[in-house]
C-alpha positions in Angstrom: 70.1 38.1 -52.9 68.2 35.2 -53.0 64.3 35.0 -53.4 62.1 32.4 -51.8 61.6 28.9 -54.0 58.4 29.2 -55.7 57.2 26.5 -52.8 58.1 29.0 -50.0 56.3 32.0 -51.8 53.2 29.7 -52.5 53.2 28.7 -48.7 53.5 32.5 -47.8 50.4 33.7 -49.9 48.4 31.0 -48.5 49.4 31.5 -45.1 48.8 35.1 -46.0 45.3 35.0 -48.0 44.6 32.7 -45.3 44.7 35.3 -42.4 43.1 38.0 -44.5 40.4 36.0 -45.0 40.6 35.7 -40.8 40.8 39.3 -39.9 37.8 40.6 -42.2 35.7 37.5 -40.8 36.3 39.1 -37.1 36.0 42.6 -38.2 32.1 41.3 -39.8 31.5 39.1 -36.9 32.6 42.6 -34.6 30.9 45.7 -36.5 28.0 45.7 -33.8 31.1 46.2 -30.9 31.8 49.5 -32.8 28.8 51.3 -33.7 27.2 54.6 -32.0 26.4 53.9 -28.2 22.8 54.8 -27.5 22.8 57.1 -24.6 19.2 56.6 -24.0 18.6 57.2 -19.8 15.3 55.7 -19.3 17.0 52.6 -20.4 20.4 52.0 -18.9 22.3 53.7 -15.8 25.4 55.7 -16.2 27.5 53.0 -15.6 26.0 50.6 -18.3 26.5 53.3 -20.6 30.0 54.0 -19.5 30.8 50.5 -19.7 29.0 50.5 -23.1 31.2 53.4 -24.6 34.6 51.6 -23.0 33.8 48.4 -24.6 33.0 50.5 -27.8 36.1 52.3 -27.6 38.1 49.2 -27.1 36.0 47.6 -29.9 37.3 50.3 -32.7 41.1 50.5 -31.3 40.7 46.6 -32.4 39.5 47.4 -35.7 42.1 49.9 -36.6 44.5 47.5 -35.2 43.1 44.8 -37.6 43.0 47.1 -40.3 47.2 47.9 -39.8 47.3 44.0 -40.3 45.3 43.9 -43.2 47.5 46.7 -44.8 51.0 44.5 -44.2 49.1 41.6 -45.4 48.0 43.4 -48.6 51.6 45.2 -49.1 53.3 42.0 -48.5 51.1 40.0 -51.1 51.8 43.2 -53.2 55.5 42.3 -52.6 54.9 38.5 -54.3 52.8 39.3 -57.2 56.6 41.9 -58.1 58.7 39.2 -57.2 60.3 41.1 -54.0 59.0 39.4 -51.8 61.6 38.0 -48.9 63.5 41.3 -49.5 64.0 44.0 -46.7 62.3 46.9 -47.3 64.7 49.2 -45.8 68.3 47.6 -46.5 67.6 45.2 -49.5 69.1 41.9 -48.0 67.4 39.0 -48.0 64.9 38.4 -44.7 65.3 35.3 -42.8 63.1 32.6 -43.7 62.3 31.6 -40.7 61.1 34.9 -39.6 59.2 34.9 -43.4 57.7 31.9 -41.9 56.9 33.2 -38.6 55.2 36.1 -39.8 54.9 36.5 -43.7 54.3 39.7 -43.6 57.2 41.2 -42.1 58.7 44.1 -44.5 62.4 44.0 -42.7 65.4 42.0 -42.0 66.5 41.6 -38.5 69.2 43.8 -38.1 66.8 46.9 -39.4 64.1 46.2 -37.3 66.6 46.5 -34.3 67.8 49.4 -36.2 71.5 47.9 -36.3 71.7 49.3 -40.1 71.6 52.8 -39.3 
C-alpha cells in the first residue's frame, strides 16, 4: 500500500477545506428556506401555503443532504491528519487517485463500492 505524495494529500485537504467552506456558506445563505412555515390564512391562500411548506420540505431534505457531505468531508480530513488517507475503508487497498481526485472524499476503492469484494 502506497499513500498519497505529500503534494497529492496537500491538494486533497484544500480541495476538501475548500468545499466545506462551500457547503456551510449555502447552508447560511439557505437557513430562511427551512424554517417554520407561517400558516397565517388572512395572509396567503392554501395553495401559497402548500407551495410554501413543499419548498420548505425540499429546503431541509437539502440540508440533511449537505450535512451527509459535510460528514465525508470531515471523516475524510480525519483520514489525513492519521495518515490513512487514500486507503479503502472497507478492503484496505489503495484507492485510485484519480477517483481521490475526482472526489476526495470517497472512503472506498472501486471494486467495494461495486461490492466486487464480497
Amino acid at each position: 500500500m502506497t499513500a498519497p505524495n505529500d503534494s497529492a494529500a496537500a491538494a486533497a485537504r484544500t480541495k476538501l477545506e475548500a468545499r466545506r467552506r462551500e457547503l456551510e456558506e449555502w447552508g447560511d445563505a439557505t437557513a430562511g428556506d427551512r424554517s417554520t412555515v407561517e400558516l397565517d390564512q388572512q395572509r396567503q391562500g392554501r395553495l401559497s401555503r402548500m407551495d410554501a411548506l413543499q419548498g420548505q420540505a425540499m429546503a431541509q431534505e437539502a440540508a440533511r443532504r449537505r450535512q451527509t457531505e459535510l460528514d465525508r468531508i470531515d471523516a475524510a480530513l480525519g483520514r489525513l491528519d492519521a495518515g490513512e488517507y487514500g486507503y479503502c475503508l472497507a478492503c484496505g487497498e489503495d484507492i485510485a487517485p484519480a477517483r481521490l481526485d475526482a472526489d476526495p472524499a470517497i472512503p472506498t476503492c472501486v471494486d467495494c463500492a461495486r461490492g466486487a469484494h464480497e
